[in-house]
N, C-alpha and C positions, 0 to 999 in steps of 0.2 A: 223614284230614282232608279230604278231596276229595269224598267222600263226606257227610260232615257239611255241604260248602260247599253241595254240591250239592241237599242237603233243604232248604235254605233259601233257596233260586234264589226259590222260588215267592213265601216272604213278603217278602223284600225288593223282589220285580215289584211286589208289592200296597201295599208302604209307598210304594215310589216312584209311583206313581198317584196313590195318595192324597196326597203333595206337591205332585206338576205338577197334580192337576185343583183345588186351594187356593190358586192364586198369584195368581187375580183377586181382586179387592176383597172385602171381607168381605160385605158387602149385596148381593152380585151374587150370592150363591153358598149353599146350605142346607147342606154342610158344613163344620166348623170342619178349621181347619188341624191340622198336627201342632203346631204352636207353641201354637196357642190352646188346645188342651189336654191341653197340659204344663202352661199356666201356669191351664188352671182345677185341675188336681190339685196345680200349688205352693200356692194359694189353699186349697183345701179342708185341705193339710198345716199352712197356716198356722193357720188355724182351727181345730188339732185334729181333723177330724174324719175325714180319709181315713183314716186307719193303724189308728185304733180300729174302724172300720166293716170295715176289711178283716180285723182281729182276728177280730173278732166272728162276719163270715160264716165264715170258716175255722170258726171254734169246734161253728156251727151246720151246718156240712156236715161236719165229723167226729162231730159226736153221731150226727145221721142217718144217716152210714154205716155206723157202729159197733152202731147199732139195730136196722137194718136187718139185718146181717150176726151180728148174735146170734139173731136168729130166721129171716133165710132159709137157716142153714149146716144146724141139725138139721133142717130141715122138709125140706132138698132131699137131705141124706143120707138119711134115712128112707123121701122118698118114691122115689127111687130105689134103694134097695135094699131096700124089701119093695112088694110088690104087692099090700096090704091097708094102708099106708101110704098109696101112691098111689092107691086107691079112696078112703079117707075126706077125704084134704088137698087132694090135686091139683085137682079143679075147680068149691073154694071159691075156690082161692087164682088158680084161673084167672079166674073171677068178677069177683074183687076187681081182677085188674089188667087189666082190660077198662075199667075205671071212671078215664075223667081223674083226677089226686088234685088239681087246684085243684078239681073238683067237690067233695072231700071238705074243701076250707077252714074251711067256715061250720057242717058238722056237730062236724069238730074242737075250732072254738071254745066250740059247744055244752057236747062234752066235758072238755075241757081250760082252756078259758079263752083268753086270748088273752096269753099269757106263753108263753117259752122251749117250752114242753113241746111247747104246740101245732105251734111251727115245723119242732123236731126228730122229731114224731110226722111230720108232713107228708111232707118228706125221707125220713123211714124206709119209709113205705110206695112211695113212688119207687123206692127203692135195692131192697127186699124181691123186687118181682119177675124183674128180673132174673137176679139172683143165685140166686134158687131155680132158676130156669128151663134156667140154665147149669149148674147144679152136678147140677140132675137126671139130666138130661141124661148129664152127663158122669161118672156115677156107673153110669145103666145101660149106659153104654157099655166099662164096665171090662172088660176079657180074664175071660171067666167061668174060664179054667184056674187063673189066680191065684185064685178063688176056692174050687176044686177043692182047691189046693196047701195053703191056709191051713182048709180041712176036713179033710186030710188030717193036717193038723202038730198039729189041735184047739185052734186059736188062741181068743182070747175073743172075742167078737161087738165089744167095744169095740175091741181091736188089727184087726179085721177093720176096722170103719168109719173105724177112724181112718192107719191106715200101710197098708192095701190102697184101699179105696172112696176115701176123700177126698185121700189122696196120686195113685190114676192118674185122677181129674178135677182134678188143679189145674188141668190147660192150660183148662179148660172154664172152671173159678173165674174165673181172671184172666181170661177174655174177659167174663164176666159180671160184673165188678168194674172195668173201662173201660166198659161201656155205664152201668152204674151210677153213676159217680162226675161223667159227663156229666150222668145223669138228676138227679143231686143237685143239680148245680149250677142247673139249669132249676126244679125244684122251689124251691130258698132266691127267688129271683126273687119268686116266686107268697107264698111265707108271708112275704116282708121288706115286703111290702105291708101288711100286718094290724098296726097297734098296734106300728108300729118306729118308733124316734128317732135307730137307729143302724143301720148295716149299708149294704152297696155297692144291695141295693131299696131301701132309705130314700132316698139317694143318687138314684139313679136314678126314681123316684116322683116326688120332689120336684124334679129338675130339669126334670121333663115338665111340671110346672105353672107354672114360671116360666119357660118355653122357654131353658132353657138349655140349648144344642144342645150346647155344648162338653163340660160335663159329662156329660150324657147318651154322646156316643161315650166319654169316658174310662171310665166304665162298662163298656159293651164291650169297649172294649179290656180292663180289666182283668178281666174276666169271661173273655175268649179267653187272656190270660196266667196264668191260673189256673189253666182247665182243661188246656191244654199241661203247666203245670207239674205238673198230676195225673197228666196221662200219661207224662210222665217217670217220676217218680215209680213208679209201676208197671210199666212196665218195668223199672226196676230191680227192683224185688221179684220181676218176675216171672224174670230172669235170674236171684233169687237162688236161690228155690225150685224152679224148673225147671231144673236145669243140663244135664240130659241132653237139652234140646231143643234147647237151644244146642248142644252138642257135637254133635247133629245137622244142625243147622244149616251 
């Protein structure tokens, strides 16, 4: 419990600042208070519109991830475990994440249209590289004796990739699956701008244009209570499936 108190020393210095530097006048000052927006997010609850917006990004940073992660899981087992894998893949896919992805917005819409797909295509390619990048990585870093062991036993190449290669990189995965879920989150930002009526960029977009400062931080703020909650989140997963890292621990 002390422990727990104590990781939170920090956000609560930072909440309390942000009260004491909000107690002068509202016109005296360019940030809203904590009160002011609470009560622009009871407002926007009023209105229906926070909780479906929040729905919605959620929806839209799970597709992405899950897209993302259906194609950078084979691409980064294969190119780390064979070395004709990683001559043909590796430095397209390096390429590609060299390239800002709001740069690839406006070719996406080209492709896609400016519906759902395009958003979740967006995200996915955010998510894609680091995940392959981690998972590579952490594939050719596996103990080659365990691979000696599972040629010795004449395992199938599938039980090899999938309960040798891809079980001793999870620790690699899940590091690359927290920089990812960050990257997601920055990404939905950049496509909640394009042809949205709903979502926390809509939101956010649109309180820039009517200077609502209030909204605009509840934005943020829920933006940073998301992504926290992601990292939780993942920790957990990650204590579920790594438990021998823990017990190292």
């Amino acid at each position: 419990m002390l422990r727990i108190g104590a990781a939170w020393l920090s956000t609560v210095a930072l909440l309390l600042w942000w009260f004491l530097a909000t107690l002068s006048p509202a016109d005296s000052r360019p940030l809203p208070s904590p009160l002011e927006v609470w009560q622009a997010g009871a407002q926007l609850v009023e209105q229906g519109m926070l909780l479906p917006s929040i729905g919605v990004s959620l929806a839209r940073v799970l597709g992405g991830l899950a897209l993302g992660l259906a194609l950078a899981v084979p691409a980064g087992l294969v190119a780390g475990a064979s070395r004709l894998g990683l001559t043909l893949i590796d430095k397209p896919i390096h390429m590609m994440r060299a390239i800002p992805f709001p740069a690839l917005a406006p070719l996406f819409i080209v492709w896609f249209g400016i519906d759902e797909t395009m958003k979740i295509a967006l995200i996915a390619v955010g998510v894609f590289g680091l995940i392959y990048v981690n998972l590579r990585d952490g594939v050719r870093g596996v103990d080659p004796h365990l691979l000696e062991l599972a040629q010795a036993y004449r395992l199938d190449r599938g039980t090899v990739l999938w309960r040798i290669l891809f079980r001793g990189a999870l620790p690699n995965f899940m590091t690359g699956l927290r920089f990812a879920l960050t990257v997601a989150w920055i990404a939905l930002v950049t496509c909640e701008t394009v042809n949205s009526s709903i979502g926390l960029g809509y939101i956010l977009s649109r309180s820039q244009q009517f200077s609502r400062t209030d909204q605009m931080v509840l934005c943020v703020v829920l933006y940073a209570a998301l992504g926290l909650a992601s990292e939780a989140l993942v920790g957990v997963l990650e204590r579920a499936v790594t438990p021998w890292k823990q017990s190292r621990a």
